[in-house]
N, C-alpha and C positions, 0 to 999 in steps of 0.2 A: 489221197489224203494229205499228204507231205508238200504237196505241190498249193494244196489249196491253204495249207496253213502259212507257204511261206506267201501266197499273194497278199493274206489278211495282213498280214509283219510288214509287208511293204506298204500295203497302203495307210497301215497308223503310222509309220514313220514321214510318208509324205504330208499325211493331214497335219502332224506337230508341226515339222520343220517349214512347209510352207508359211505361215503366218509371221513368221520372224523376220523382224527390220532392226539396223542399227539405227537408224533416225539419218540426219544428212549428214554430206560434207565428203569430201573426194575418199579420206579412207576408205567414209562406210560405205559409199557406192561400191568400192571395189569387193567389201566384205561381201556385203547382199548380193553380188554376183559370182562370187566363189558359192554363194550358197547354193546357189537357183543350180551352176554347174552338178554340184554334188546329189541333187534330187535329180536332174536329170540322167546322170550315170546309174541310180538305185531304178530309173523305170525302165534302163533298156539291162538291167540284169537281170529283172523278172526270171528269165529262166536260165540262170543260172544255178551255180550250187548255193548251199547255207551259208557256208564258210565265207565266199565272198563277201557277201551281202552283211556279212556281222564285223567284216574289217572294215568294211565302209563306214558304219555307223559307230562304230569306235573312233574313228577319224575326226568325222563332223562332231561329238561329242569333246572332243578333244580340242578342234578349233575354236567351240562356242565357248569353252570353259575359260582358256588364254585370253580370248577377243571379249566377253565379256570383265575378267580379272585388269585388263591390259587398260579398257575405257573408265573403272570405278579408281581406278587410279591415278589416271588423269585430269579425273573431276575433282579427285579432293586433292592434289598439288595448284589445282588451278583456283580454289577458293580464295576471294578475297580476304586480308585481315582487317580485324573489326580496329578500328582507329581509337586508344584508348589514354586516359591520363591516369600518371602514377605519382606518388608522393611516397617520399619515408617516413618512417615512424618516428611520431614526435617524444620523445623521452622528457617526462617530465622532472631534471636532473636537478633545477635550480633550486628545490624546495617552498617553490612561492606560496605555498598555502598545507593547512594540514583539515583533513578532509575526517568526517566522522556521522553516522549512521541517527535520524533521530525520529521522533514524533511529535508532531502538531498536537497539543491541546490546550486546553482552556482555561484563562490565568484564573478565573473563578468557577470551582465547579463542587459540586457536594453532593452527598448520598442523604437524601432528608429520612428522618429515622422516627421514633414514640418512644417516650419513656414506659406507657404504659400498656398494660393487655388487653385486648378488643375486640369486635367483628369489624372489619371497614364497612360499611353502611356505602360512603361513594367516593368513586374515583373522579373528580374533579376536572383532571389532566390527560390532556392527551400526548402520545410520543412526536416530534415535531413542534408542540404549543408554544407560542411566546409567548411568558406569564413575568407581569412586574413583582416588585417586592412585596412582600405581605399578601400575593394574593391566595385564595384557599385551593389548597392541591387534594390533600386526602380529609376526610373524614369517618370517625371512628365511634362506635357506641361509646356513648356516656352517661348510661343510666344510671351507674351509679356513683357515679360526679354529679349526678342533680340531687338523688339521696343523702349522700353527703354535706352536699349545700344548702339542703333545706335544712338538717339537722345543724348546720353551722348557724344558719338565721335566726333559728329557735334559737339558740345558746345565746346569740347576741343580742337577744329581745330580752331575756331571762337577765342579762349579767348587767345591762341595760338598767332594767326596775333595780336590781338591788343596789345599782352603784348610785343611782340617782336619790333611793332610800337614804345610803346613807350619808350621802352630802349634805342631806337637809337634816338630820339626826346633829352630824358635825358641824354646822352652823348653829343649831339652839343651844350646844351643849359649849359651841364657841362666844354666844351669848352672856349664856347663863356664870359660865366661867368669870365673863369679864365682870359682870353685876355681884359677883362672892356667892350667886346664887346653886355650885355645883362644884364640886370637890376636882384635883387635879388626875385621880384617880378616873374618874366617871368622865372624861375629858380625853384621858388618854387612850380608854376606849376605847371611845368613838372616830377619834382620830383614828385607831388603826381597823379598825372597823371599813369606814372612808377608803384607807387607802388599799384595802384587799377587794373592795367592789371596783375601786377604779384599775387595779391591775385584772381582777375577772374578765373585765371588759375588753380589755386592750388584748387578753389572750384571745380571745372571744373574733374580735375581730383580725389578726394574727392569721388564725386558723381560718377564715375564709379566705384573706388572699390567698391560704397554702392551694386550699380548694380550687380556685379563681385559675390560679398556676399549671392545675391538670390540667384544665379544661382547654389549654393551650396547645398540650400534647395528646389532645380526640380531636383539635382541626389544626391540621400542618399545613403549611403555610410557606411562600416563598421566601426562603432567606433574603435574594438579591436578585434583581431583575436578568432574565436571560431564558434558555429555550432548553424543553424537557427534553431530554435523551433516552431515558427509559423510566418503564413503572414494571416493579415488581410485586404488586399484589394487583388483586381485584376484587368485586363486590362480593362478599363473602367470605373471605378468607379471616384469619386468626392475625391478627398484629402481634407483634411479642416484640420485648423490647430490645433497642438497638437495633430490630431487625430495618434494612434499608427498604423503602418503601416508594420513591419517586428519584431519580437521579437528572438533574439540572446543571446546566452549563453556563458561565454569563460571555457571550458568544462576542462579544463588542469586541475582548482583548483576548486574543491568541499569542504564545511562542508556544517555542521548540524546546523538549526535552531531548539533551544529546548526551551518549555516553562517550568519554574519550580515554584513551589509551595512558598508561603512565610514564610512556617515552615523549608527549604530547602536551600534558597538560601546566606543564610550566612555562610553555610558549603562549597559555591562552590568558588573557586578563581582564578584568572586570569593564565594560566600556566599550570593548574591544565592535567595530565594523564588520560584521560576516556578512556571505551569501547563502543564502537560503537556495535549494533546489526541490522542492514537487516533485515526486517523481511520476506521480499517476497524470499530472497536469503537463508537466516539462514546462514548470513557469518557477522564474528566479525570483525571489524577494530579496528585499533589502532587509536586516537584522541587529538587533546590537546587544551582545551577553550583559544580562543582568544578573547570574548569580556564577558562581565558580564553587563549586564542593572542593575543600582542602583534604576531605577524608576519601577514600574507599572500601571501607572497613564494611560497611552492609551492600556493599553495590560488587563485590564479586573482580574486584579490582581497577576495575573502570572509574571513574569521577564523571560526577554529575556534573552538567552544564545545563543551564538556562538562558535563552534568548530569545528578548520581545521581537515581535515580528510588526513591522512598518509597513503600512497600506498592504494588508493584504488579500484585503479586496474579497468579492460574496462565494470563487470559484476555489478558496481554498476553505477547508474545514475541518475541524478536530478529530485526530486520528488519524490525516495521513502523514503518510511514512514521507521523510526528505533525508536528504544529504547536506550538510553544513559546511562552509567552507570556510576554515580562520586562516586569515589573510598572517604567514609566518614570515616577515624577511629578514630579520636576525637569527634566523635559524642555526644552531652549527652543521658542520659542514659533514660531519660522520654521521650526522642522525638522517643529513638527506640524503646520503645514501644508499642508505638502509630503507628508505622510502622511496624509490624512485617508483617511477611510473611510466608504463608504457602505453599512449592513447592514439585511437584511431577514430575517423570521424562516425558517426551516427548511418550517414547515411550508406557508406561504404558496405557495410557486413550485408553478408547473404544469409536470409532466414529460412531454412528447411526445417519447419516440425518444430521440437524442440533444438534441433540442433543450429549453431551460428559459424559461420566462417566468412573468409574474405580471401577472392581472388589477387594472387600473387604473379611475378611474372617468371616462369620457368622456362629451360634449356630453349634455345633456338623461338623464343619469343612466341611462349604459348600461354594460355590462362591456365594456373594451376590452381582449384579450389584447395585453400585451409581450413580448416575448421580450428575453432577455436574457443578457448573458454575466456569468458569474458570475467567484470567484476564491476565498480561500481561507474555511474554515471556522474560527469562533469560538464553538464552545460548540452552544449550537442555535438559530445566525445565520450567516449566510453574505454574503458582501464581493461589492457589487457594482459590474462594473469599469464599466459600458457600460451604457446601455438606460432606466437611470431617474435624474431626477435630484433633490435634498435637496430640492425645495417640491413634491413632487410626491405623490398620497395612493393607495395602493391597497389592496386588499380582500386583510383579513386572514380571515375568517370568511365563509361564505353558509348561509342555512337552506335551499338547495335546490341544484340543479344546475347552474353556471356554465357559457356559452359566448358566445362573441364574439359581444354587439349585445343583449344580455340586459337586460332595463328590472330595477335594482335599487333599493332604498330602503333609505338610510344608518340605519343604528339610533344 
């Protein structure tokens, strides 16, 4: 039994070790013939003891382990380095501009509203529509703007006969006056007689244009030519007044609302040349501030800034977010310190997931991945807040595949 358990032992150890090759090249020849040696010393042991036969195989275990350790080692000393360009970090020290957060919208835009309470009967407009001035957007019951208007017509027929009554009254009696045929009394009358039908009337007609003037606020109407943005009712619903009911853009003239800082805004002035940045687009416009807020008193410390935007064209549109850029060269010189900035290009950073870094070059000329936190965007460079600092150099460019521990060579 003992005998036959060790034949089985021996012959799994020759079906393993048999199959194994180093690959070529004079070492491994010599390795793969130590090996072949060592199988053939385990088939003339056969009948020997256990004990033999388990120092052997502790042996050759022991060779494979070194001779395979001894060649992954050689492989990765002999890896080629990937040929890469580095640049330092540009410090933006000079203060040549001061940079601020804003949004796109539209020099003309309004929330169309009713003075009066309703059902809207029909919505007109649709979200998208390009609608000119005066043209009809909503419409609202006005039953009883037509009730009222009839009862105003009647009144004006009625004030009508009496004033025309006594016109003709004040003429015979302006006659008869002048002939001695009617006293100054019976005269003055009429005269005032005359003059209460001719004010009846005028009231008369008064209160229809009042009437006339509803009927303005049951079909709303485009204040100024440009494209609906939103409708907030629909057929059916209850109007009440003030409430907003169609919201329109006039889409021709667009600027920038930008808030800026109060260490900032004495550098900015009315006139003034900016650049505009898109961020969603990564397209620069040309700009130039048309208003400056002196106050920050409701805006939370910040000052308002306004700047029309010059050609810019059908791919930008109200609502998105940019970055503003006020060209500062008088700046003093403790404030650009206090602002400096550190940027790297665009295309350099490594994007995993949410996370961002850029390969650096570390000890004995390796790629060493940074991570880093970034901030805002200038052009095709990007501000960095954290992670790297002004003497430090890393890899703009690689001719091959970059990853953390990577042996490169500077060009």
């Amino acid at each position: 039994m003992v005998a036959e358990n060790k034949d089985n032992l021996i012959k799994q150890t020759i079906h393993v070790l048999a199959p194994l090759s180093f690959g070529e090249g004079p070492g491994v020849r010599k390795k793969n013939k130590t090996m072949k040696s060592k199988i053939n010393e385990i088939q003339l042991l056969k009948n020997s003891n256990m004990s033999k036969i388990t120092l052997i195989l502790l042996s050759i275990s022991t060779f494979l382990f070194l001779s395979c350790g001894k060649e992954t080692k050689e492989t990765t000393t002999n890896e080629p380095a990937i040929a890469v360009k580095v640049s330092g970090i540009s410090a933006d020290t000079n203060g040549e501009f001061v940079t601020a957060s804003g949004k796109i919208e539209a020099e003309n835009s309004a929330n169309v509203s009713t003075r009066m309470m309703g059902y809207v009967t029909k919505v007109h407009a649709k979200v998208g529509q390009k609608v000119s001035a005066g043209q009809l957007l909503v419409s609202i019951n006005n039953t009883d703007l037509q009730a009222k208007k009839a009862q105003v017509d009647a009144s004006i027929l009625q004030a009508t006969a009496g004033y025309n009554n006594a016109k003709k009254d004040y003429e015979r009696f302006t006659a008869l006056f002048n002939q001695q045929s009617a006293s100054q009394k019976e005269l003055d009358d009429m005269t005032s007689r005359y003059e209460m039908a001719k004010a009846g009337l005028e009231g008369a007609k008064q209160m229809r244009n009042e009437v006339m003037a509803q009927f303005s606020y049951s079909n709303i109407t485009a204040p100024f030519s440009g494209e609906v943005t939103n409708t907030f009712v629909k057929e059916g619903d209850m109007a009440n007044p003030g409430m907003p009911l169609v919201s329109i853009e006039g889409a021709s003239h667009l600027q920038v609302t930008a808030m800026v800082s109060e260490s900032d805004i004495t550098s900015i002035k009315n006139g003034m040349n900016v650049k505009v940045l898109v961020k969603s687009t990564n397209q620069e416009i040309s700009g130039k501030v048309s208003e400056v807020s002196g106050s920050a008193k409701n805006t939370g410390g910040q000052f308002l800034v306004k700047i029309n935007l010059i050609n810019a064209g059908s791919k930008v549109l109200s609502g998105m977010f940019v970055n503003v850029q006020f060209p500062v060269a008088n700046k003093p010189q403790a404030a650009t310190v206090a602002s400096d900035k550190v940027l790297v290009p665009e295309n350099a950073l490594v994007r995993q997931g949410q996370l961002t870094g850029i390969y650096t070059i570390g000890n004995g000329n390796t790629a060493i991945l940074r991570w880093l936190r970034i901030g805002k965007s200038f052009g095709n460079q990007v501000e960095v807040l954290s992670g790297l600092s002004a003497n430090e150099q890393y890899i703009v460019s690689a001719e091959g595949k970059l990853y953390n521990g990577a042996k490169v060579s500077i060009n």
